[in-house]
Every structure is written in structure tokens, then in C-alpha cells.
C-alpha positions in Angstrom: 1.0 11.5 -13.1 1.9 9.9 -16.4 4.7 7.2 -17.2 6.8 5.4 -14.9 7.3 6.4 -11.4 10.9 7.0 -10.5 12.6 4.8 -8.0 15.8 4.6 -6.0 17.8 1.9 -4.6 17.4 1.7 -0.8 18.8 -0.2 2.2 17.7 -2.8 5.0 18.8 0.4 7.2 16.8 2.7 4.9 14.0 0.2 5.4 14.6 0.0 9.3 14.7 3.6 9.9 11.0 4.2 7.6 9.4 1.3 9.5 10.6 3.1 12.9 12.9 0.6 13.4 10.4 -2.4 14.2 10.4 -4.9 11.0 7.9 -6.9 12.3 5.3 -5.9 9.3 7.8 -5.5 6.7 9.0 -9.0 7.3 5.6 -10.2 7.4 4.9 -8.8 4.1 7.9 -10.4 3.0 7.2 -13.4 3.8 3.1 -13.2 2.1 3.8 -12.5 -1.5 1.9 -14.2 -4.6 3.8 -16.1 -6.8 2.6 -16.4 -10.8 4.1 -19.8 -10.7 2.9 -21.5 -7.7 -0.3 -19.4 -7.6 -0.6 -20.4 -3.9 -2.8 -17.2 -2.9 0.1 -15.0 -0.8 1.9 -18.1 0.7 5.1 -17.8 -1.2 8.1 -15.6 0.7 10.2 -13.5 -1.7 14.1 -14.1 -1.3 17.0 -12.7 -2.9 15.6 -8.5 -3.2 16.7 -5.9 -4.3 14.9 -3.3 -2.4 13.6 0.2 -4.2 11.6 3.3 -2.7 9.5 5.3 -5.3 8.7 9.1 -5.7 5.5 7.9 -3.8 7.4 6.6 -0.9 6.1 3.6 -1.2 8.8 0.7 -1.0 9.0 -2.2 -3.9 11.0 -5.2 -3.9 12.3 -6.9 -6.7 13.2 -10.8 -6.1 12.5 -14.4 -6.6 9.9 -17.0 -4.8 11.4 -19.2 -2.4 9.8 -22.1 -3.4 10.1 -22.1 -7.1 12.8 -19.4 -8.2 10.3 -17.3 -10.4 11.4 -13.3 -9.9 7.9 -11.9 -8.0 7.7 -8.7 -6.8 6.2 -6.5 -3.6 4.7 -3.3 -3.3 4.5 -2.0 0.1 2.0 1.4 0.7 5.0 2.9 3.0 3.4 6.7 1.5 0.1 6.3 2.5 0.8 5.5 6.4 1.2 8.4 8.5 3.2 5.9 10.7 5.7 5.8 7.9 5.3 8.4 5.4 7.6 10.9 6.7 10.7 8.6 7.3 10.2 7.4 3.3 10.6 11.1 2.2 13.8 11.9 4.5 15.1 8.5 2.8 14.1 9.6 -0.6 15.1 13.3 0.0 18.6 12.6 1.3 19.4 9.8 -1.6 18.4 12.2 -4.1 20.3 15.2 -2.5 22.9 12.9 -2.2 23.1 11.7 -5.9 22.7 15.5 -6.9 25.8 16.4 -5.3 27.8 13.6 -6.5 26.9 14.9 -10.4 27.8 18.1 -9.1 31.5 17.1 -7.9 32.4 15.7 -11.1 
């Protein structure tokens, strides 16, 4: 696959429904992030996300560290566990079918 994957915006529901509605992992991953500033080896928690699934159903987050401020990101492998896999393609597949009809209405 060459250049940039695509992503879409998700939800804390989106998130909820993908991780079968237990958050337990995703808020531990959450809250285990490196931070380039502190360099604290996965002890920083990120804050303040924006939350994005890609065409590889794998979620990213897009935030700041807690301690210091400094925009880190997450990459959570939601695509690669059967656990998880097919509740990050409904997501994607209904957001996508969703924007598609939206262009179509106007």
C-alpha cells in the first residue's frame, strides 16, 4: 500500500462498541504512551484526543502528554485482533457509507 493511510474521525461510542464494550485495555493503553519530551519509557497518559480509525481498522489518537503538554500520539492494533477486527470495519463501513450519502444529498 503506498502513501498515507486514510482515516476517519471516530467516537468514544465508536470506540466502546469495537472494544465490545469493555474499555478496560483501551484505557490502559491510554494511560501507557511515550512521550518525546519526558522520555519516561510509556509512563506518560495522553489527554485531550482526538480519536481516528484507519482503513486498517486500527484506532490512532491524536493528543497531548499529561505531564508536559507535548502533542504525542497512539496507535492501537484494533485490525489485527480477531476480538476486535470486525466491530472496526462495521465502524469504518457505516462512517464511510454514511459520508457517501451525505455528498450524494447535496
Amino acid at each position: 500500500m503506498s502513501g498515507k493511510l486514510k482515516i476517519i474521525q471516530i467516537t468514544m461510542d465508536d470506540v466502546s462498541f469495537i472494544f465490545n464494550n469493555n474499555l478496560d485495555a483501551f484505557y490502559y493503553l491510554t494511560s501507557n504512551c511515550y512521550c518525546g519530551q519526558c522520555k519516561n519509557k510509556y509512563q506518560s497518559s495522553i489527554t485531550n484526543y482526538i480519536i481516528y480509525l484507519n482503513q486498517l481498522y486500527d484506532i490512532e489518537l491524536k493528543g497531548a502528554c499529561l505531564k508536559c503538554g507535548h502533542g504525542i500520539g497512539r496507535y492501537i492494533e484494533t485490525g489485527d485482533n480477531p476480538s476486535t477486527v470486525k466491530n472496526a470495519e462495521a465502524v469504518w463501513m457505516t462512517r464511510v457509507t454514511l459520508k457517501q450519502l451525505k455528498i450524494k444529498k447535496k
